[in-house]
N, C-alpha and C positions, 0 to 999 in steps of 0.2 A: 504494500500500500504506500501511494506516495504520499510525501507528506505537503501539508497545506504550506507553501513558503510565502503567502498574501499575507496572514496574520503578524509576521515575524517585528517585530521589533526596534529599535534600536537603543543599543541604554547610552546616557551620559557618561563618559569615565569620570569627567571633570564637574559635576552638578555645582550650580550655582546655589550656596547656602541663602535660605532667607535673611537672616539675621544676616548676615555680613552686608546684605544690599539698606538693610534697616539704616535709618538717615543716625536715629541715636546709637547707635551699633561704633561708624563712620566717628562721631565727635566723641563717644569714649575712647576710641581707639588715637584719634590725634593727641586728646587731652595726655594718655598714660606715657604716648610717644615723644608730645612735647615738656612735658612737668617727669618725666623720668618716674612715673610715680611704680614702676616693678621693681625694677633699680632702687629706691626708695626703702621700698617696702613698704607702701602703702598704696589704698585704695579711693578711688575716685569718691565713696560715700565718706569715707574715714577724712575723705580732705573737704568734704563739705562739711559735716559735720564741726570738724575742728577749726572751720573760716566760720562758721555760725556763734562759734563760741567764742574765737576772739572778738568780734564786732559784741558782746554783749559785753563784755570786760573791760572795752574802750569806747562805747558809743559816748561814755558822761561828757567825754574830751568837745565834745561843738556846744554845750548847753555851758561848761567851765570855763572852757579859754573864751569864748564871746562873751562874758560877763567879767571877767578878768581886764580883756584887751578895753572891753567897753569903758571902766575906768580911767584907763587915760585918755578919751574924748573921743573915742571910735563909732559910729554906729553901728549899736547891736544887729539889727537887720543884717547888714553887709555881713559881718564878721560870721553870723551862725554862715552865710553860704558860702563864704572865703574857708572857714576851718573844715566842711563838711567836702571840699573841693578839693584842697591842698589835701588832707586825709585821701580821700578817693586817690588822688594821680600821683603820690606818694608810694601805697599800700600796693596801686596797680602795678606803677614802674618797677619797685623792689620784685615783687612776688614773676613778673616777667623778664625782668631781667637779671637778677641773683638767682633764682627758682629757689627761693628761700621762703619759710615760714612766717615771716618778720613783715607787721603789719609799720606804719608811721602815720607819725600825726604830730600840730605843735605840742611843743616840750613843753612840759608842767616843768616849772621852777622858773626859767629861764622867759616865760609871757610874762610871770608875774615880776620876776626883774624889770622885763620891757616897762612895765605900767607902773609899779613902785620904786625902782632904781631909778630907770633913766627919766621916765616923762612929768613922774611925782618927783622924787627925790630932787632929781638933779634941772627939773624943769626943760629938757629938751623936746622939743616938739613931735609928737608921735609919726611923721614923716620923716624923722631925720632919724630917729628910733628905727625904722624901718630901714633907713638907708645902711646904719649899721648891721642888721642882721644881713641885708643882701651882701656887704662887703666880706663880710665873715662867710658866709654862704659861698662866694665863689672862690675864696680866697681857700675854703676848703676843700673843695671842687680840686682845684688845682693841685693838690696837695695829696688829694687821695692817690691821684696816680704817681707817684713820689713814694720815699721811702722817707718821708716824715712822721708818717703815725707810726713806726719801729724806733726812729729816736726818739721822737717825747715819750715812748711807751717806757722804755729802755733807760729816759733819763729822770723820769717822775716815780717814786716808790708807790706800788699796787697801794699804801694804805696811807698816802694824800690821798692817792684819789676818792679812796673811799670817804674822804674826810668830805670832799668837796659835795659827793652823793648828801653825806647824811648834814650837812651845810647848808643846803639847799633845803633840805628836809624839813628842820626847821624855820629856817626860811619863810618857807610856805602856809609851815603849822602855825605861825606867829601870824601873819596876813590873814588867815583864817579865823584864829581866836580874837583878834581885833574886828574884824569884817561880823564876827557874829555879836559881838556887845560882849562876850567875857571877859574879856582883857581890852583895857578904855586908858587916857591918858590921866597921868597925874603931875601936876607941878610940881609937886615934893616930894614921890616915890618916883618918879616919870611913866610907872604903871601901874594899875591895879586891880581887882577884880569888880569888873559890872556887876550892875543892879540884876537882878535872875527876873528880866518884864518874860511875855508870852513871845518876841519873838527869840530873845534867848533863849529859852527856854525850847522853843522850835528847835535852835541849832543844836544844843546839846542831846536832844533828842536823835537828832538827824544822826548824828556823829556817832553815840551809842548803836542807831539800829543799823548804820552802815559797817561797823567792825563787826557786829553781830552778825551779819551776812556774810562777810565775807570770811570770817573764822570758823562759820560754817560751808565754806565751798560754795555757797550758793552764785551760780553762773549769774553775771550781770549784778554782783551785789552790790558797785558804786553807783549804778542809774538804777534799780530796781530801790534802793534807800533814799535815793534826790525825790524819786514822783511821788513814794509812800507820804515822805515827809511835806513834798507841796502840797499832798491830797489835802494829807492832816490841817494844814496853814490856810489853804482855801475851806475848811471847815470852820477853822475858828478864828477869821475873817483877816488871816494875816496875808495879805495879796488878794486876789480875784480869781474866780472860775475863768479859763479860756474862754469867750464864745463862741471860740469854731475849734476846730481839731486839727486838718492841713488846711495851707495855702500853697501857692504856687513861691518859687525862691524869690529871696530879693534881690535886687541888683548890688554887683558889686562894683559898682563905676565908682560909690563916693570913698573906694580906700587901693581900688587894684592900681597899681604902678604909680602910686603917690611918694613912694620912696623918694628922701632927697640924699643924695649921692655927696652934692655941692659942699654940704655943712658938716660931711663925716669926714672929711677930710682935715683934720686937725689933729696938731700932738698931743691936746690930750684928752681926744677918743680912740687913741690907740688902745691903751689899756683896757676899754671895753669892748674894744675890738676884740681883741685876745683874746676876752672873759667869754664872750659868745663861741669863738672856734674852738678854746680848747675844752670848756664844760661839754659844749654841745660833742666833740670827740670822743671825751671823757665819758661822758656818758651815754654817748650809740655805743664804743667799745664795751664795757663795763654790760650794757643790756645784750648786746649780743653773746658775749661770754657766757651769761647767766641760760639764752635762750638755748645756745649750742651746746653748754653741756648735757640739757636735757634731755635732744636730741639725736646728738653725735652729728652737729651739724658743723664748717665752718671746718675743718680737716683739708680740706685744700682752701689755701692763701688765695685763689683765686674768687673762690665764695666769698670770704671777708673782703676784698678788695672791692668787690661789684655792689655787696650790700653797703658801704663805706660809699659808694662815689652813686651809688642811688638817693642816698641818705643826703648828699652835698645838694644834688640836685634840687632834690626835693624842699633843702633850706630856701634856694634860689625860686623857685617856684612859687615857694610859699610868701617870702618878703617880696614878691610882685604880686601876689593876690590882696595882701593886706593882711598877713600874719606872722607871727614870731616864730623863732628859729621851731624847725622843724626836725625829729629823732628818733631812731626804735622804739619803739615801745613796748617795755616790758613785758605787759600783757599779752603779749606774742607768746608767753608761755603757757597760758591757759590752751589754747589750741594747739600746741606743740602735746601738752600732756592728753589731750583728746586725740592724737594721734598724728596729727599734721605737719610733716615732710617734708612738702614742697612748695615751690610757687603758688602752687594751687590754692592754699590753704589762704595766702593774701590776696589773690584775687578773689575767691568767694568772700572776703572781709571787704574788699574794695568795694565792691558789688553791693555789698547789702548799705553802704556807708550814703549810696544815692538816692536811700529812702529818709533820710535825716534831713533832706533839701526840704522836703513840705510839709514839716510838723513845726515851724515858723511859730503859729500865736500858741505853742503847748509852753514853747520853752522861753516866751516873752513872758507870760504866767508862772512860772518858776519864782515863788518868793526868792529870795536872797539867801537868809541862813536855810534853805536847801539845799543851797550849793555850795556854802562858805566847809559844810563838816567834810566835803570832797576834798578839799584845800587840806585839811589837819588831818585825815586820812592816808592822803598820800604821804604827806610830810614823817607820820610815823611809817610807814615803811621804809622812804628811804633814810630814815634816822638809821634803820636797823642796819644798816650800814657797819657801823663803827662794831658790833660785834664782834668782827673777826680780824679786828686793829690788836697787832700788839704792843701794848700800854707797857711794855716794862724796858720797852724801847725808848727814854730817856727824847731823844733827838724827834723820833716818830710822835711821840706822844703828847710834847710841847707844841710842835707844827700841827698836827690834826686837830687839839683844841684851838690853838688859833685861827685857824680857816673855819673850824666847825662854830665856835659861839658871835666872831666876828660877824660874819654873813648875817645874824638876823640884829644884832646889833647897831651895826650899820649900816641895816638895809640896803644895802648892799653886796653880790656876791664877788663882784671885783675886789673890794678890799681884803671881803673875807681870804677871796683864792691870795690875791699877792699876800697876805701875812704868813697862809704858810709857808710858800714859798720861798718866802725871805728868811721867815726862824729857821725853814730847816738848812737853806745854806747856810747862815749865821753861827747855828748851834755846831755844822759840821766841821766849821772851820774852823772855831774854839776849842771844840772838843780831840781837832787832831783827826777827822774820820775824813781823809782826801780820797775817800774809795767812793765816797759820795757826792764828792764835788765832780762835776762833769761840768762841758758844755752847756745840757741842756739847764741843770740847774742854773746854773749860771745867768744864760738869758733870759728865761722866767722870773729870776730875783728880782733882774734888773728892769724889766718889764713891769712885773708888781711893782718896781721903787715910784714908777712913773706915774703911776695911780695915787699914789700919797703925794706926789711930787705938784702934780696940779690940780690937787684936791681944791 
């Protein structure tokens, strides 16, 4: 019998998979190829995930620095969509071009410098304030691709710098406790403790239920403590209910490229010159260290280098939008600890940072001390700093209280940074210890001396 050969067949050897033609299929498969996330060790959820959770750990940064910057004569409008901006194409550029976990946004310490050191303290006009950040910005720029952050790394002892961290710490925590009504001026003590009204009594609250958050891990616990405690404030009639929820962004014409260039040119804004590049150094090194050891990120010098001159950038970007120096952010380690690898993890941070553009009248209703315990918050963890300073180091230990009490005493973090500075060349050269005198001390002294010099 013959056989039927009409029926017969033909198979595929090579079948075309559905999933592989599938369009989501295509964008994980770029994503894992472009973000290295197998290589990694990590997965496309695991980097969502962990971008979802740093954006909760730093979202407070547009409701604090707009209300910070807004004291030296900014408008609040502009500034929420200048910080939520710079944040965004910050966070972006890093996480695409480092393929590093490390979100940015402006520096806490260092805005409140901007608005209490230079604009209050010293009376310089918040554009000229500005022109200094941009000049430190590209002068660090320049510098990243350089073998400059190896010498000052090399010539500054690991615990200045910490001093400089928990310096700022304080810093902070003192503009805060003033900012809420606990600490008020006195003619004959020159400080002392507020009257305990209701909106004090808000702050102290605020400050209580925000360490309480966050000593319990709860994700988001610096902005999940600011809204609880405006709720509270709008309950007992301290500010106002929002009457709307979003709005569309404000314009940032009245503060983007108002920088004045013209007036920072002088001998003595050199000295806070300096004060901007090297904290702002000092402390992107110092937060990436922390984030990478988490990690195991930051093993090839080429990672640090790109996350370094993303970081420069991003200064630059941010003193033309109409914000202060711009820096890692810590918080980059909450979603490192949820698992997050790669670039991926600051672009889904970048990404969610564009929803912060239109809740405008939420955070124009933010009473005040809701956000002042955000200020004494931070200020104590970078206090915590100094714990791993060792005090029985005579020379270390003199320079790290100098730098660390000065800074809030003289509301200022330039003087604070140059007095360590200078104690510890001073003390080293007394004391006989030339394995610590180097170059770079050297130039930093004499750099700080310029700071007292045209005080």
């Amino acid at each position: 019998m013959e056989a039927d050969t009409s029926s017969k067949t033909t198979t595929n050897k090579n079948p075309v998979s559905p999933t592989s033609q599938n369009p989501k299929f295509k964008l994980e498969k770029w994503l894992d190829s472009f973000f290295q996330l197998k290589k990694k060790g990590t997965t496309l959820s695991t980097e969502i995930r962990a971008g979802i959770t740093t954006f909760l750990a730093m979202v407070y940064i547009v409701p604090v620095n707009s209300a910070i910057m807004h004291m030296a004569g900014m408008p609040f409008d502009a500034l929420i969509t200048a910080t939520a901006l710079v944040t965004i194409i910050a966070t972006l550029l890093n996480g695409l071009w480092s393929n590093t976990p490390v979100a940015m946004s402006v520096g806490m310490g260092l805005n409140a410098y901007f608005t209490f050191g230079l604009v209050k303290g010293m009376g310089i006009p918040w554009q000229t304030a500005l022109g200094i950040v941009m000049v430190s910005g590209i002068i660090f720029l320049l510098l990243s691709v350089t073998n400059f952050r190896k010498w000052v790394l090399e010539s500054v002892p690991t615990d200045l710098r910490r001093a400089i961290s928990a310096g700022i710490g304080l810093f902070i925590a003192f503009i805060g406790l003033h900012g809420m009504g606990l600490v008020v001026k006195d003619n004959t003590t020159l400080v002392k403790l507020g009257e305990f009204t209701p909106p004090v009594l808000l702050g102290i609250f605020g400050f209580l239920l925000i360490a309480f958050f966050y000593s319990r891990r709860i994700r988001g616990a610096f902005i999940l403590g600011m809204l609880v405690t405006a709720v509270i404030g709008w309950i007992f009639g301290i500010g106002k209910f929002p009457t709307q929820i979003v709005s569309m962004p404000a314009s940032i014409a009245p503060i983007a490229f108002k920088f004045d260039l013209g007036s920072v040119l002088s001998l003595s804004l050199i000295p806070v010159i300096i004060t901007f590049l090297v904290t702002d150094m000092f402390d992107t090194i110092g937060t990436l260290a922390g984030v990478g050891l988490r990690a195991g990120l930051f093993q090839e010098p080429i990672q640090l280098q790109k996350t370094l001159q993303a970081d420069a950038v991003a200064t630059v970007v941010g003193a033309s939008l109409g914000t202060s120096t711009t820096t890692s952010f810590i918080e980059s380690a909450s979603g490192v600890e949820e698992g997050g690898r790669s670039g991926l993890t600051a672009v889904v941070t970048a990404l969610l940072f564009t929803t912060t553009l239109f809740f405008l009248p939420i955070y124009k209703a933010i009473p005040e001390n809701a956000i002042y315990p955000v200020l004494v918050m931070v200020g104590v963890l970078m206090f915590g700093e100094l714990k791993n300073v060792n005090f029985s180091d005579t020379t270390i230990a003199i320079s790290v209280f100098a730098t660390t009490i000065l800074m809030p005493l003289t509301y200022s973090i330039t003087f604070g940074l140059s007095a360590g500075f200078i104690t510890y060349l001073v003390l080293a050269i007394l004391k006989g210890e030339w394995e610590r005198v180097n170059t770079g001390t050297i130039t930093l002294a004499l750099l700080g001396g310029l700071a007292f010099l045209f005080h």
